[in-house]
C-alpha positions in Angstrom: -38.5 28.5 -25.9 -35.9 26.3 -28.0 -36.7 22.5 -28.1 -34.5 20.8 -25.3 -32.7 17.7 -27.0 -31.7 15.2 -24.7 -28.9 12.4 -25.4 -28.6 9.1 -22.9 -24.4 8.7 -23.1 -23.6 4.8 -21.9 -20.4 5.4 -19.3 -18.3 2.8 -17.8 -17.8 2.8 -14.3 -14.4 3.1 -13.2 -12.9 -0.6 -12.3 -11.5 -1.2 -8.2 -9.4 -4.0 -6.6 -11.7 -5.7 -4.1 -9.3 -7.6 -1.3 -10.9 -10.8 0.6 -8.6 -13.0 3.2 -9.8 -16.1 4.7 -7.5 -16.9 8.1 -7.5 -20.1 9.8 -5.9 -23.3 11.1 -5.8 -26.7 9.8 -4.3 -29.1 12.1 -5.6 -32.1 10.3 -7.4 -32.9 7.2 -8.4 -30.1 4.5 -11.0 -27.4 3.8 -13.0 -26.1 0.9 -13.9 -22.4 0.2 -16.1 -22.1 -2.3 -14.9 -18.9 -5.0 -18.3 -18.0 -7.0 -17.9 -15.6 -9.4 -19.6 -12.0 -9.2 -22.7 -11.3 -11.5 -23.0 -7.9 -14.0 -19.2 -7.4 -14.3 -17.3 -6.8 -17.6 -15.4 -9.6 -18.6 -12.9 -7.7 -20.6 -11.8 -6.0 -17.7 -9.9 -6.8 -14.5 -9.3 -11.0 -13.2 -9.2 -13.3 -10.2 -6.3 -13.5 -8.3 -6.0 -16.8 -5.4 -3.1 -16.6 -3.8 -2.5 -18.9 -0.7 0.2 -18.7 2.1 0.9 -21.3 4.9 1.3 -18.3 7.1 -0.2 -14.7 7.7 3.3 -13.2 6.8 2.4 -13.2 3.5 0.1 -10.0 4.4 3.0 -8.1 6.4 5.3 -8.4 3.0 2.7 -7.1 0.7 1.9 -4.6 3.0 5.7 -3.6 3.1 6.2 -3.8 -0.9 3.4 -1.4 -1.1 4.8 0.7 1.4 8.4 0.6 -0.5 7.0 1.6 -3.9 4.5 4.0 -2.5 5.2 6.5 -4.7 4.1 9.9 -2.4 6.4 11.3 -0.5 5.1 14.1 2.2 6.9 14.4 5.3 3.8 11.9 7.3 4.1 9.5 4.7 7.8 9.4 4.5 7.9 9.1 8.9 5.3 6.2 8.4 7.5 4.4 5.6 10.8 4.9 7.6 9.0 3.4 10.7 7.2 0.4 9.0 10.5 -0.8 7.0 12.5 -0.2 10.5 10.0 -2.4 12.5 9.1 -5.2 9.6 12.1 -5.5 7.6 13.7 -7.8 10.4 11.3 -10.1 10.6 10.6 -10.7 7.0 14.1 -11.2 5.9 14.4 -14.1 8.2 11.6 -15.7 7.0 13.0 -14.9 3.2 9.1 -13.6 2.5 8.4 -13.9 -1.4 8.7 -10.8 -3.0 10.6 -9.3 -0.7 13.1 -6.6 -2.2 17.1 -7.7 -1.5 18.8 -5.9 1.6 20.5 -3.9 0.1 17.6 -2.3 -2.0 15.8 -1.5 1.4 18.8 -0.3 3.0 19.3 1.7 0.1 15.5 2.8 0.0 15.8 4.0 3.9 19.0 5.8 3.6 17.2 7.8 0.7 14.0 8.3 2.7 16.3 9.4 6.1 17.8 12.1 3.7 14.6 13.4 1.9 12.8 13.8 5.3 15.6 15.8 6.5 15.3 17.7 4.0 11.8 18.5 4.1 12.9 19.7 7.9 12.1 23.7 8.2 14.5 25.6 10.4 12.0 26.0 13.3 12.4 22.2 13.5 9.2 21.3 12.7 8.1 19.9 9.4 5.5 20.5 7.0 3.3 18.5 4.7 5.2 19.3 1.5 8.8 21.1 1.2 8.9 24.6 1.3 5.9 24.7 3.3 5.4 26.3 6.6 5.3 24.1 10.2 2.7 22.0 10.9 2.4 21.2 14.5 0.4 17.5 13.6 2.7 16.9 10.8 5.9 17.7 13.1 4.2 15.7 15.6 3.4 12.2 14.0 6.9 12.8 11.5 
């Protein structure tokens, strides 16, 4: 038998995005929350973001820009884009949420979504996960 020659290889593990929201009501005075930074991390990489809001909106709009740049586009997650601008952009408009894209961009963005998921509609109907694909009845039913 051959001598086994065996190398250690430092990796890097892949960086994530770790979300944290602290909720509440102040009706008089202030409040302190402590932000300790983690241990064992790479410096070079990554950051603190603190972002505050006086109200939970500020959650529903960067839910909905994510939703508007999501950047997928199966018939499901088309249905579920349509559906979420319909119902949200409404309310955040009125309250002129930060970062919210101008009217006419989402009206714009939905009339482009309406016309792709047609599309994507098979002649039985139904709709499948990708175009050109055959029916899928849970696809057809949540799209």
């Amino acid at each position: 038998m051959g001598r086994r020659r065996v190398r250690r290889v430092a990796r890097l593990h892949a960086g994530y995005h770790r979300g944290l929201a602290v909720y509440g009501v102040l009706d008089e005075g202030s409040v302190a929350q402590p932000v300790i930074a983690p241990t064992g991390v790479f410096t070079q990489f990554g950051g603190l973001e603190i972002t505050t809001s006086s109200t939970a909106l500020q959650a529903l709009t960067d839910a909905f820009v994510y939703l508007v740049q999501y950047p997928f586009e199966c018939s499901e997650q088309l249905a579920s884009r349509i559906l979420a601008v319909a119902a949200l952009r409404d309310v955040l408009t009125a309250f002129q949420a930060e970062g919210l894209p101008e009217p006419a961009a989402i009206e714009a963005a939905m009339a482009r979504d309406l016309e792709r998921l047609a599309g994507m509609q098979n002649e039985d109907g139904g709709f499948p996960i990708w175009k050109r694909e055959t029916t899928r009845g849970r696809i057809t039913r949540s799209t």
